[in-house]
Backbone bond lengths (Angstrom), bond angles and torsions (degrees), N, CA, C in turn:
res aa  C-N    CA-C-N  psi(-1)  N-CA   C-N-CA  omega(-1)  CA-C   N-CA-C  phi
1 X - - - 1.457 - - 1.518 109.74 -
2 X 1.427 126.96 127.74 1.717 142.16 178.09 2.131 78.51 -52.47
3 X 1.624 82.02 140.64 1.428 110.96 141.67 1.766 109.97 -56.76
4 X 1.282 89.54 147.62 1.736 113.68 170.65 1.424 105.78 -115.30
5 X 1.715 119.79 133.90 1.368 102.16 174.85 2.077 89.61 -166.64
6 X 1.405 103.66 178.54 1.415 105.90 179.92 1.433 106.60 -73.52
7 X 1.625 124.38 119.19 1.188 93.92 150.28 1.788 140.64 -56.57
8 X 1.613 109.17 172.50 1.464 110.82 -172.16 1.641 114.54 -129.12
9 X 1.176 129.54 102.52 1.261 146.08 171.74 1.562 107.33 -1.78
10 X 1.327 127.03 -43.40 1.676 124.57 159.41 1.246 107.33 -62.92
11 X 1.298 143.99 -24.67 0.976 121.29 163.91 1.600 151.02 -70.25
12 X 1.743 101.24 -0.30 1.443 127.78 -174.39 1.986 96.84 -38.30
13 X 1.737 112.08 -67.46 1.528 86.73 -167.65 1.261 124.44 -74.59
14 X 1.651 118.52 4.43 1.666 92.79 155.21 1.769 135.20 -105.51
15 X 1.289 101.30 2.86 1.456 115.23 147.98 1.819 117.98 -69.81
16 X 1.123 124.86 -30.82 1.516 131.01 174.13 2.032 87.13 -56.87
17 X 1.630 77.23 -81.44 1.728 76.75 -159.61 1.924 120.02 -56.55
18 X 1.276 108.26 1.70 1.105 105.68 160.87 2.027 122.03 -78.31
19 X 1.616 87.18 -36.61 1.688 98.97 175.77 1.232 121.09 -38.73
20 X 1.830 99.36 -61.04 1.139 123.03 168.02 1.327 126.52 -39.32
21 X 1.288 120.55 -59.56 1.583 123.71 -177.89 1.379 106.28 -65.30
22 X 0.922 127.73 -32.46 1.797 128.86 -164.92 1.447 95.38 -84.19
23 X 1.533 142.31 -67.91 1.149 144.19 155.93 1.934 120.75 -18.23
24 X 1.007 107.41 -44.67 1.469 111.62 -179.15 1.600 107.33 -86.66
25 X 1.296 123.47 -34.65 1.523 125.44 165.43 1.292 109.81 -62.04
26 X 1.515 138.94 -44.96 1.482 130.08 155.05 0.851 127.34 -6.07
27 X 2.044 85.85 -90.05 1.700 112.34 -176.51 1.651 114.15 -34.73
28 X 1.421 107.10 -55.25 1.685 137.66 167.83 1.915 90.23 -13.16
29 X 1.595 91.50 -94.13 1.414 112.99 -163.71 1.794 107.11 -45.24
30 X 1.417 110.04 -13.79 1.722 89.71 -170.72 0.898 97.06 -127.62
31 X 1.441 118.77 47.39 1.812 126.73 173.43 1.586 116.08 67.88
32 X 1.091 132.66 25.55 1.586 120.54 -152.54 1.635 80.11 -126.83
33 X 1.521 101.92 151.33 1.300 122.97 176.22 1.769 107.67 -83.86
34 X 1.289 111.37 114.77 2.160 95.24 -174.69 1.402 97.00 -76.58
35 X 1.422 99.16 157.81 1.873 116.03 -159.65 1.885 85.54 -89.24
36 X 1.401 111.95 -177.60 1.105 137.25 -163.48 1.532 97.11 -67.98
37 X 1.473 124.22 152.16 1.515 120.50 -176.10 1.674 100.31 -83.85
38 X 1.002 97.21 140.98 1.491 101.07 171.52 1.767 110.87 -54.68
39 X 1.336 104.41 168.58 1.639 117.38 167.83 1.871 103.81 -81.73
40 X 1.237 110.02 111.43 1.504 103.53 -178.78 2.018 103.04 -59.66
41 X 1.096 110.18 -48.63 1.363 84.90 167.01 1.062 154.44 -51.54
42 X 1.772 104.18 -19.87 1.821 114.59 157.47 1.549 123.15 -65.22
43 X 1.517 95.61 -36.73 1.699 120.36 -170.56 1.457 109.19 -65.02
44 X 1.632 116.20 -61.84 1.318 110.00 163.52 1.662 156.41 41.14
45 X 1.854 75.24 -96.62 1.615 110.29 -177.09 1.541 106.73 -64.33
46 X 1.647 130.05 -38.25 1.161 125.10 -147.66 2.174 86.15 -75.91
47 X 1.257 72.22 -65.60 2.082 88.25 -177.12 1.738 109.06 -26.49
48 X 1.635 111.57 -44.01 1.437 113.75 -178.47 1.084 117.05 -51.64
49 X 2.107 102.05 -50.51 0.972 91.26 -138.31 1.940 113.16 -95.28
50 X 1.972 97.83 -18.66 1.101 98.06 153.95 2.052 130.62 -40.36
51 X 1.334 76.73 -49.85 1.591 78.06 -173.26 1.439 107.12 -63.34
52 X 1.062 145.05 -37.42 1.451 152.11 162.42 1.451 115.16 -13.20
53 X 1.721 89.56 -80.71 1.467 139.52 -149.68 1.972 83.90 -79.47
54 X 0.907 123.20 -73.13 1.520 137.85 -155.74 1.950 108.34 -105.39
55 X 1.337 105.85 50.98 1.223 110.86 171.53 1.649 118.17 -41.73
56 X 0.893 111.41 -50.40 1.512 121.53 -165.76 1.600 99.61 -74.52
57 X 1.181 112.33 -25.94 1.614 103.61 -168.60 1.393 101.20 -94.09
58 X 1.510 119.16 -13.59 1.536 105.66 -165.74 1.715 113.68 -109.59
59 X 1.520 122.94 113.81 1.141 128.95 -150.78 1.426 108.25 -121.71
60 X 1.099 147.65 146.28 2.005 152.81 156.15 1.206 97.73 -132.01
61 X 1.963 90.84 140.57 1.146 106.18 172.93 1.441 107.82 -106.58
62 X 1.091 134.35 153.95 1.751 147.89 -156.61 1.414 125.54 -139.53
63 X 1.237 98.47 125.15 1.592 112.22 -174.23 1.253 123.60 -131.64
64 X 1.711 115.87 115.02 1.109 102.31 -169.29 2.174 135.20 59.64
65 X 1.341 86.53 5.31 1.491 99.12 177.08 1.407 102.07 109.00
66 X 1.161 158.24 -15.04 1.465 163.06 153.17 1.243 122.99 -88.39
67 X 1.750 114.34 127.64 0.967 112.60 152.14 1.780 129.51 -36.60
68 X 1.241 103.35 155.74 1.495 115.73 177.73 1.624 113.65 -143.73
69 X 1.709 107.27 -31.29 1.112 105.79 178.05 1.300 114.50 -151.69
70 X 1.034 130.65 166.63 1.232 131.97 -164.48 1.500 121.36 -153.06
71 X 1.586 135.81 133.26 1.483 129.96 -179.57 1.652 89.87 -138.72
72 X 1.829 96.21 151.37 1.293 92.89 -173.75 1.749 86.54 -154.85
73 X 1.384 98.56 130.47 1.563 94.17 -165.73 1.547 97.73 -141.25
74 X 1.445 122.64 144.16 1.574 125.49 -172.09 1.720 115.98 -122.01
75 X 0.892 108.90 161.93 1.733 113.91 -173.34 1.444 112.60 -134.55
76 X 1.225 126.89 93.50 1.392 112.27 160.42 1.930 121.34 -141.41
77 X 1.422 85.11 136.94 1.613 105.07 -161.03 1.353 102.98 70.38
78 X 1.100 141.67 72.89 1.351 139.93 162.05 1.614 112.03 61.59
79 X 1.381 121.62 5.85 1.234 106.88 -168.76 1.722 102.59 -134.02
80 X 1.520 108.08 111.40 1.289 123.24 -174.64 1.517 111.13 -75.55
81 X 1.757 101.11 159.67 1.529 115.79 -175.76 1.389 91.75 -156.21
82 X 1.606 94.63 124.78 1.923 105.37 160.03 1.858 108.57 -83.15
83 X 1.506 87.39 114.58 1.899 93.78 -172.91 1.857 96.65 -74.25
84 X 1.248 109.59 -51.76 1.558 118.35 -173.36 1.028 123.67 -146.93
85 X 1.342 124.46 141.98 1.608 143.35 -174.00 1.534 113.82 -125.42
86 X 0.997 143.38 49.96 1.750 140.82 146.17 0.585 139.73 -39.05
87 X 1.533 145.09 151.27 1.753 160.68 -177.65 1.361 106.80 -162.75
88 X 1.411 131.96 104.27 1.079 130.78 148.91 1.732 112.93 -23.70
89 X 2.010 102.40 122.70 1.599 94.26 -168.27 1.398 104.88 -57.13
90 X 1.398 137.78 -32.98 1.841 110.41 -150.47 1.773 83.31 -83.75
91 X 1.147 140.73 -13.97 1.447 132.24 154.57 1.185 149.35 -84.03
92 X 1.329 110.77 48.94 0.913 146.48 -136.27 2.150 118.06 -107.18
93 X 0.999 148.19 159.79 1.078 131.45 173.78 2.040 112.85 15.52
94 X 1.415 98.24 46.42 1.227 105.87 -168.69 1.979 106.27 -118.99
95 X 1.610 92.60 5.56 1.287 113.26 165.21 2.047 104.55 86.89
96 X 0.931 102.98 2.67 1.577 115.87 166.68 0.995 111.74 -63.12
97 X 1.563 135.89 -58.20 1.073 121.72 -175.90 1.761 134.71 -73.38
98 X 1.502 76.82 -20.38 1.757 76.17 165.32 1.356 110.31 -90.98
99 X 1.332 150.26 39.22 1.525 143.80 178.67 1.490 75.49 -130.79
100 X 1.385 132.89 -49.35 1.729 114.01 -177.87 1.405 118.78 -58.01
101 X 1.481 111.44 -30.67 1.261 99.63 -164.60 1.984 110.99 -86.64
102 X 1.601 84.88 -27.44 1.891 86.21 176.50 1.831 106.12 -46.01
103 X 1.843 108.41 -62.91 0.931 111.28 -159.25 2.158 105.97 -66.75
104 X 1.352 114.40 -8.38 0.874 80.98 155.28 1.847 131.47 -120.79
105 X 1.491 98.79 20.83 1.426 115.03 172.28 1.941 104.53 -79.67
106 X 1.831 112.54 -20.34 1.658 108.04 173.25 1.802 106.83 -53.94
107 X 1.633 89.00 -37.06 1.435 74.06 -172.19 1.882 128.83 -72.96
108 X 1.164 113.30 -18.68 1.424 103.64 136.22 1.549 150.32 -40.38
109 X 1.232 110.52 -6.24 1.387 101.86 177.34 1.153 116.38 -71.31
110 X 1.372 118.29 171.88 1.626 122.60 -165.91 1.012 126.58 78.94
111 X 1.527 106.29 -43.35 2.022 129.49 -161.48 1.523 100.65 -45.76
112 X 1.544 95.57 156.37 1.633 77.14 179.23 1.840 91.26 -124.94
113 X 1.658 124.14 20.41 1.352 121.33 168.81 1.855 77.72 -149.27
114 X 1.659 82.35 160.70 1.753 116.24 173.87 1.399 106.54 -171.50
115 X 1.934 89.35 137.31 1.357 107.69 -157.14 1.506 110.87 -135.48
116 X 0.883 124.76 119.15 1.939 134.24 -169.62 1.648 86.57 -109.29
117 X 1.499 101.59 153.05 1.376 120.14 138.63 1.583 124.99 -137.82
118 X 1.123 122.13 65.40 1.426 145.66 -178.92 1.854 117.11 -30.37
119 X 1.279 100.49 144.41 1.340 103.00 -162.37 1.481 73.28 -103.42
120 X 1.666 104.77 178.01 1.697 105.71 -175.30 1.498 103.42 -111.26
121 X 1.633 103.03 36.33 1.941 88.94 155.08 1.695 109.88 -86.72
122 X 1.221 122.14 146.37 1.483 133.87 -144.56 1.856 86.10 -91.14
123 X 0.519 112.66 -49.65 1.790 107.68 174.12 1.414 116.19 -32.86
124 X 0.900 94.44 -44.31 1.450 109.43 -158.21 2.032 106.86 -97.47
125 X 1.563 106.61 -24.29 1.344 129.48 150.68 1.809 123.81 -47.68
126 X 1.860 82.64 -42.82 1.631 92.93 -175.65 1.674 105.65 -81.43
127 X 1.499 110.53 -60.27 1.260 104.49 164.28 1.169 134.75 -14.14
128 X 1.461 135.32 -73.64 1.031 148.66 -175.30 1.556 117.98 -69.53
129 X 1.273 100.32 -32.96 1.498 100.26 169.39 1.612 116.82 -73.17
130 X 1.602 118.65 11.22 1.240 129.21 -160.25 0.975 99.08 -101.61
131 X 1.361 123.86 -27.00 1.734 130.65 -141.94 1.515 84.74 -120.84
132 X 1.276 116.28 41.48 1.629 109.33 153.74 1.992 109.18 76.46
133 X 0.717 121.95 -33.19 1.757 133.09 -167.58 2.085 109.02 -62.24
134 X 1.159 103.02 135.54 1.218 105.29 -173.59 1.376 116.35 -74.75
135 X 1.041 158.95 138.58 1.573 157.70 -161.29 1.254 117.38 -115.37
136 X 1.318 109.78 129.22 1.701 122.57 -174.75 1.261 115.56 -134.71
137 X 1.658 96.79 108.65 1.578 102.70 172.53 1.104 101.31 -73.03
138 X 1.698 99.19 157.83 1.376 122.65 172.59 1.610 125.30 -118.67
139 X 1.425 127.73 -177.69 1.538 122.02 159.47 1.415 92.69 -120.13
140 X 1.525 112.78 157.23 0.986 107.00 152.60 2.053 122.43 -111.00
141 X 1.277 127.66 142.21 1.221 120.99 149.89 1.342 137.53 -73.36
142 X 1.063 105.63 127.57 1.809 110.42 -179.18 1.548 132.77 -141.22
143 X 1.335 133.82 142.44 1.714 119.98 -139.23 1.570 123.81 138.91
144 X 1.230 106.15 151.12 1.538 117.42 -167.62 1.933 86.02 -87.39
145 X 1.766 103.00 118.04 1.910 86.70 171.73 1.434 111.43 -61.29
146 X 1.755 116.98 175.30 1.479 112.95 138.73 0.949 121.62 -51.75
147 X 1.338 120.24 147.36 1.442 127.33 165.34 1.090 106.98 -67.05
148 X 2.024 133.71 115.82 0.908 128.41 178.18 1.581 107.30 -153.24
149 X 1.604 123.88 160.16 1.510 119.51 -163.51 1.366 112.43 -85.88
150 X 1.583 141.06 133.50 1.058 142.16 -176.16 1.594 112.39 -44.14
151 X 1.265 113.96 143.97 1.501 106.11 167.47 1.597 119.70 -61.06
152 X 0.984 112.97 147.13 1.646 117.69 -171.19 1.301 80.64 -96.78
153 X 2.154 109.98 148.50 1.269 143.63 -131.70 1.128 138.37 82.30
154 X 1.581 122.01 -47.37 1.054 129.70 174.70 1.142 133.20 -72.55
155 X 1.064 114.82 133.49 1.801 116.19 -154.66 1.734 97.97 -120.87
156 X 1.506 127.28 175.04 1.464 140.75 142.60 1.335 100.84 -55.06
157 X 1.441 110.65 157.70 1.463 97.48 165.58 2.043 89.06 -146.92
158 X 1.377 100.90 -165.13 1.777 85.54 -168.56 1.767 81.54 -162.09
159 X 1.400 109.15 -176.85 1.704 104.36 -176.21 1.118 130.24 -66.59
160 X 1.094 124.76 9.75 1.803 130.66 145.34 0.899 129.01 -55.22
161 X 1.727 119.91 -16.61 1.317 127.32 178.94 1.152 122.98 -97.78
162 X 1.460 119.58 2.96 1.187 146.89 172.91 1.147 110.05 -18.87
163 X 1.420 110.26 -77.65 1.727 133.68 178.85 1.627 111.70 -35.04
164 X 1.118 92.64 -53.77 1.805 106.13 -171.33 1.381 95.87 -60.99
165 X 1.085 114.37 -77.89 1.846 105.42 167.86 1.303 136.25 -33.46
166 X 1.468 111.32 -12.07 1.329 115.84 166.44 1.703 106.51 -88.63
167 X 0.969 132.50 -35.87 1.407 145.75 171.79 1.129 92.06 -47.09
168 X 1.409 128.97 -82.04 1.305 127.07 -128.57 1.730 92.84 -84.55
169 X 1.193 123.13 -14.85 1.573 127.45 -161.96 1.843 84.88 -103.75
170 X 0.828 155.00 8.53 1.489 162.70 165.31 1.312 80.73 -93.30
171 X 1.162 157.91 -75.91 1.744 148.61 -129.53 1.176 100.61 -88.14
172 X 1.658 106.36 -45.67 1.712 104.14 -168.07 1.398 111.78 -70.73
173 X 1.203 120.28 -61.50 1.439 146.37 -152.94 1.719 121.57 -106.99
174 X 1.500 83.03 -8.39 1.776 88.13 170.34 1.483 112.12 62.07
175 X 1.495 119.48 32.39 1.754 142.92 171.06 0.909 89.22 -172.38
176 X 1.540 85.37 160.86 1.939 108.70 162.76 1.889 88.22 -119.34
177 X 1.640 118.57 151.52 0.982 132.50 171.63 1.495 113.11 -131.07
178 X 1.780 130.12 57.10 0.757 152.57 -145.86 1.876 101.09 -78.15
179 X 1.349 120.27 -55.00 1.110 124.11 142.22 1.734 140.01 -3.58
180 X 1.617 107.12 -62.61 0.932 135.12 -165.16 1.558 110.59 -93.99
181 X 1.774 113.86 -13.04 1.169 112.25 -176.22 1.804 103.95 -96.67
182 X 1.745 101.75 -7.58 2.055 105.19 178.73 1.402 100.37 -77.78
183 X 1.337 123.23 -51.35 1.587 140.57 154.95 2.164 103.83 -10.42
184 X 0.974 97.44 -51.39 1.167 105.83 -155.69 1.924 99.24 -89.82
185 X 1.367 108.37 -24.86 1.255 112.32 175.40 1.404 104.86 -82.36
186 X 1.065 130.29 -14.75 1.280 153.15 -173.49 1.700 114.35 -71.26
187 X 1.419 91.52 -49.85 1.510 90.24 171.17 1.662 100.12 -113.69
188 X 1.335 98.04 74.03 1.617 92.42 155.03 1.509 123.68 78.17
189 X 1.313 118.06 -7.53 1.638 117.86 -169.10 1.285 120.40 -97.75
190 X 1.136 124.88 145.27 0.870 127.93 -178.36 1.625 143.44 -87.34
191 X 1.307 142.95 116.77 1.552 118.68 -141.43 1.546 87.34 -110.05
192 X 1.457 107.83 129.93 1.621 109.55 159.50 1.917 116.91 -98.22
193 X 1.092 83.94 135.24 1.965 81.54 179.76 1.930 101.88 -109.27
194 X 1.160 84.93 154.06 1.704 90.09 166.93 1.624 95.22 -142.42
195 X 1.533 118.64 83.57 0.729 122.71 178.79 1.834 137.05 0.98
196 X 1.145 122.42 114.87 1.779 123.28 167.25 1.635 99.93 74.93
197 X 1.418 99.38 -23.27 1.324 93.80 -179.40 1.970 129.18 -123.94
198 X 1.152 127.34 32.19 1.432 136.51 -157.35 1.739 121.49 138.82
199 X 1.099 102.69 143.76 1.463 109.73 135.79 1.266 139.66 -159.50
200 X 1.375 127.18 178.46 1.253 126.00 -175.93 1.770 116.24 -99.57
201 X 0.988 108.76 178.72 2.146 111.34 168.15 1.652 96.66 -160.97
202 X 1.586 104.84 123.15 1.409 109.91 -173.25 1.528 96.77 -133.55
203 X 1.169 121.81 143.00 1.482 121.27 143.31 1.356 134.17 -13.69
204 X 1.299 140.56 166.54 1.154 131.11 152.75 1.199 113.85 -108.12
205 X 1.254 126.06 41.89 1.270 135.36 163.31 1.961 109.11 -149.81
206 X 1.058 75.96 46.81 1.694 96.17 -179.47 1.618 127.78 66.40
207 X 1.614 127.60 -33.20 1.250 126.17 143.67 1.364 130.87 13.63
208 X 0.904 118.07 89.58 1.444 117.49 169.81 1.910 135.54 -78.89
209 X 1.396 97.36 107.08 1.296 100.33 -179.07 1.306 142.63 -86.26
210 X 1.501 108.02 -32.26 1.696 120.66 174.55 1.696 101.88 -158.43
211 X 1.152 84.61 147.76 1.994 88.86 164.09 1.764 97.27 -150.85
212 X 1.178 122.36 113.43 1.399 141.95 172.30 1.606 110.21 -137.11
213 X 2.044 93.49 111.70 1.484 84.29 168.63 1.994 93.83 -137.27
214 X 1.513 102.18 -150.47 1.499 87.60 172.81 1.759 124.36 -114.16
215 X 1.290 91.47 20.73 1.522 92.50 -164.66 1.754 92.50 -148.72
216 X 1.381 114.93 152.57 1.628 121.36 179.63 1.446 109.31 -66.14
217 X 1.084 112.94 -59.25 1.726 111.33 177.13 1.686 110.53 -47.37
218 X 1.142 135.91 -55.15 1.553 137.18 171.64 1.319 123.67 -24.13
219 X 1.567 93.56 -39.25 1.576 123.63 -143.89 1.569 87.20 -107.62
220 X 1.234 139.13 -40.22 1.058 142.75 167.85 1.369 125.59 -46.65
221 X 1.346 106.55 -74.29 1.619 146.77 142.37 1.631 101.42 -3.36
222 X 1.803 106.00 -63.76 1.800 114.95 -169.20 1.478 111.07 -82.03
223 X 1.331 110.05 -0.53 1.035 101.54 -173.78 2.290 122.61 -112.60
224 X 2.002 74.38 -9.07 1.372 89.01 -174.30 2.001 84.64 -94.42
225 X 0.687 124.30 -14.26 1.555 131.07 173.07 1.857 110.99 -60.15
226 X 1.402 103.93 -43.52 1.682 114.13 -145.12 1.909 78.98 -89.44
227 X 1.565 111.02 -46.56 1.280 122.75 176.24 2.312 106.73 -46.26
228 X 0.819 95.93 -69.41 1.508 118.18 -168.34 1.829 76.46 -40.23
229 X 1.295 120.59 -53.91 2.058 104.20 -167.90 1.249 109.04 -77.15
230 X 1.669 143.01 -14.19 0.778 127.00 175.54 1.909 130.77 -61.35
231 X 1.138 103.59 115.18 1.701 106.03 165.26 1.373 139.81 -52.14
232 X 1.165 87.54 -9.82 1.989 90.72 177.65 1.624 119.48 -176.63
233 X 1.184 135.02 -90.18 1.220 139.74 -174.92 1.555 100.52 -89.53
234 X 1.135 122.44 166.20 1.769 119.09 162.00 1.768 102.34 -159.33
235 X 1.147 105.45 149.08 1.483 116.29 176.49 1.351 121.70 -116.93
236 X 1.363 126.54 81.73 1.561 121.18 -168.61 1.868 99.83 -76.85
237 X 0.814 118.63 115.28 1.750 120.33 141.25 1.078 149.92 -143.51
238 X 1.472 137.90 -159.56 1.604 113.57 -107.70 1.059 153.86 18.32
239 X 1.354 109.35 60.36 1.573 134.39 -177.23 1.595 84.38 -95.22
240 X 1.892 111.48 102.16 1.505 124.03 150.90 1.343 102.68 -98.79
241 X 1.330 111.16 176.84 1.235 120.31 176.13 1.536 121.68 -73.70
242 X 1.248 98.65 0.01 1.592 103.81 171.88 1.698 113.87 -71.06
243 X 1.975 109.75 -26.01 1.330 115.24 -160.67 1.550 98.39 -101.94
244 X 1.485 113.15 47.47 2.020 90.04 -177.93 1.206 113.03 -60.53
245 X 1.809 122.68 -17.88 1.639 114.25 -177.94 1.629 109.37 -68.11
246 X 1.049 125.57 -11.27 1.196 136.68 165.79 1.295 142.95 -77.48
247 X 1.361 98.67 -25.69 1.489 137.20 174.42 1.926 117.73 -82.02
248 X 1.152 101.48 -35.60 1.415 123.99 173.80 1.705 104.38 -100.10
249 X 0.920 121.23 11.92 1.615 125.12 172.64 1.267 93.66 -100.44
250 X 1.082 119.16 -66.08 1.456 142.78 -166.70 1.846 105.03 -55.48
251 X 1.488 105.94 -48.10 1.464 90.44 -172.97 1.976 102.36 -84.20
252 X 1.239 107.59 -20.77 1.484 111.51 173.43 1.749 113.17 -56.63
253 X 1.126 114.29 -32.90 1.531 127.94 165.61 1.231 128.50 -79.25
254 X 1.836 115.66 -15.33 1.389 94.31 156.62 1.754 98.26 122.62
255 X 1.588 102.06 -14.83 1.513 102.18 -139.37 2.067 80.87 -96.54
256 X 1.756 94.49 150.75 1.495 98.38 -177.10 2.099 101.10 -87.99
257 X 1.515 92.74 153.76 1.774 111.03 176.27 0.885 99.09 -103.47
258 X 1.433 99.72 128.39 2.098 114.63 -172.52 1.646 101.14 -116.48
259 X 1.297 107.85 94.29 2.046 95.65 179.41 1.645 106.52 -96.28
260 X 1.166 103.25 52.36 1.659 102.31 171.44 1.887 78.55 -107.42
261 X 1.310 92.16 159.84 1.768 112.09 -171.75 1.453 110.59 -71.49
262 X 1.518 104.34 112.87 1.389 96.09 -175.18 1.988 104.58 -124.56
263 X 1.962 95.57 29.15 1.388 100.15 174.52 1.471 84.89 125.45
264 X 1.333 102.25 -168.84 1.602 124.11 -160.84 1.605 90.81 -171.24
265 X 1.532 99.39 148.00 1.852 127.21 158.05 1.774 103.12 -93.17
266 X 1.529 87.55 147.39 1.375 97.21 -172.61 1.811 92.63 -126.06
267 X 1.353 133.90 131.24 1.261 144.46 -175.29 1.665 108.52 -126.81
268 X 1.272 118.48 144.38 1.363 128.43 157.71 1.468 115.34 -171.03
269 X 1.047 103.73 140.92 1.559 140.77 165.36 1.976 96.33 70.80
270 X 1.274 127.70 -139.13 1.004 111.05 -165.92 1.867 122.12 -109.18
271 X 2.024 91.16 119.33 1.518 86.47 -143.46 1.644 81.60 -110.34
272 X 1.606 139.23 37.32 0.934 137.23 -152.19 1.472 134.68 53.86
273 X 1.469 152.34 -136.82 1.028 152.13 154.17 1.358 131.83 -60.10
274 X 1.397 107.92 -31.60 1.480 136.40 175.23 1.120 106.81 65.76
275 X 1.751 140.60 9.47 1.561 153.68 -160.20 1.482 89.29 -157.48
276 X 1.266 106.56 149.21 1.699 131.48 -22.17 1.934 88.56 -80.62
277 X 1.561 112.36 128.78 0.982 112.46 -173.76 1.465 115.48 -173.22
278 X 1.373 126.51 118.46 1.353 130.07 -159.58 1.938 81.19 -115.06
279 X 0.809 100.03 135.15 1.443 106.10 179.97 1.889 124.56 -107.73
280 X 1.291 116.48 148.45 1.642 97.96 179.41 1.755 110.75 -65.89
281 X 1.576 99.84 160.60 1.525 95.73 146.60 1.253 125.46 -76.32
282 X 1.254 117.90 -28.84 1.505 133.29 -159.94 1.581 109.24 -83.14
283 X 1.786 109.42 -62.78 1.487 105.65 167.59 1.313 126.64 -123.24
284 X 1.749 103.53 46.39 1.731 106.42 161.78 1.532 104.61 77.26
């Protein structure tokens, strides 16, 4: 059995390139083409800074001197999120991943919300459905948008907007992770505001990462915005049935609904409204 131990902030690029390999063996196994590797210098920051920020949640397991697996889990305002769950594939159902995920599901206790966003390997489906959390299928959208002009209001916004994002991430998500949204400017992303009322975080290569505001039109609005920069293909998901304003963005753009399983949201106790709100993979 791998050692269990804290991960350590030098260790960000070999947890990246572990991400990486485990993610592309997936895609592999369930027919899917894996998307372009990230820039390890964008990738980085998240791995640091969890491990930093969220000592207790962020764990590798070790073999022989190498990582193999990895859990990385975050806390803010009382309300927990599993960021990542890994196993090197040939280590696999080798009972590693469930000793990562306990030690980093301890760090949930107390919490009074917990939040998964589950990839659709079924292990990891079962898992989580173990640990008590309610389960939400999703659709996903996918597709080149229409070419169409951003809604007027919406502006760039940069770390001044911090605050506002803490607001609006208090309504959605029942925290604000104000922190976690400089992190994210950090590697490259981009923050859309729709003033007093929402914002978005996209790639700079069109990617879509979050849209949380407090009202459906905002949320609509940020999302036909994040759409309008994209260059080519885009993949919106977690589209539950909580997000139909999202759902009607999506088919207004052109983009096709894929309900073959492309993962599930996992919710418990009080995670705010959870609408209108596309959430990260990375920080919940």
């Amino acid at each position: 059995m791998a050692d269990l131990r804290r991960m350590r902030p030098e260790e960000a690029p070999e947890v990246h390139d572990l991400t990486v390999l485990t993610f592309e063996a997936l895609d592999i196994s369930l027919g899917v083409q894996p998307p372009p590797r990230p820039d390890p210098a964008v990738a980085h920051p998240r791995y640091r800074h969890l491990a930093t920020r969220d000592p207790d949640g962020a764990w590798v397991a070790v073999e022989d001197g190498e990582i193999v697996g990895v859990a990385l889990a975050l806390r803010r305002e009382e309300v927990w999120g599993l960021s990542l769950l890994i196993v090197r594939p040939d280590r696999q159902s080798s009972g590693i991943g469930g000793a990562l995920l306990a030690r980093a599901h301890a760090y949930a206790e107390g919490a009074r919300g917990r939040i998964i966003m589950a990839s659709p390997d079924s292990r990891a489906l079962r898992a989580y459905s173990r640990l008590g959390l309610e389960l939400h299928p999703f659709v996903t959208a996918v597709g080149t948008p229409k070419p169409a002009a951003p809604p007027a209001g919406i502006r760039v916004g940069d770390a001044s907007d911090i605050p506002l994002t803490e607001t609006v991430d208090r309504h959605v998500r029942g925290a604000a992770r104000g922190e976690d949204i400089a992190v994210m400017l950090e590697m490259r992303q981009i923050l859309l505001i729709a003033p007093e009322r929402g914002y978005a975080v996209v790639d700079d290569d069109g990617s879509l990462r979050i849209v949380a505001a407090l009202d459906d039109e905002a949320a609509s609005d940020l999302l036909r915005a994040a759409l309008a920069r994209a260059p080519g293909k885009v993949t919106i998901e977690t589209l539950t049935a909580k997000q139909q304003w999202a759902i009607a963005v999506a088919v207004e753009a052109g983009l096709e609904l894929k309900t073959n399983s492309d993962g599930a949201m996992f919710t418990d106790g009080d995670v705010g409204t959870f609408a209108p709100y596309l959430p990260s993979g990375a920080f919940l």
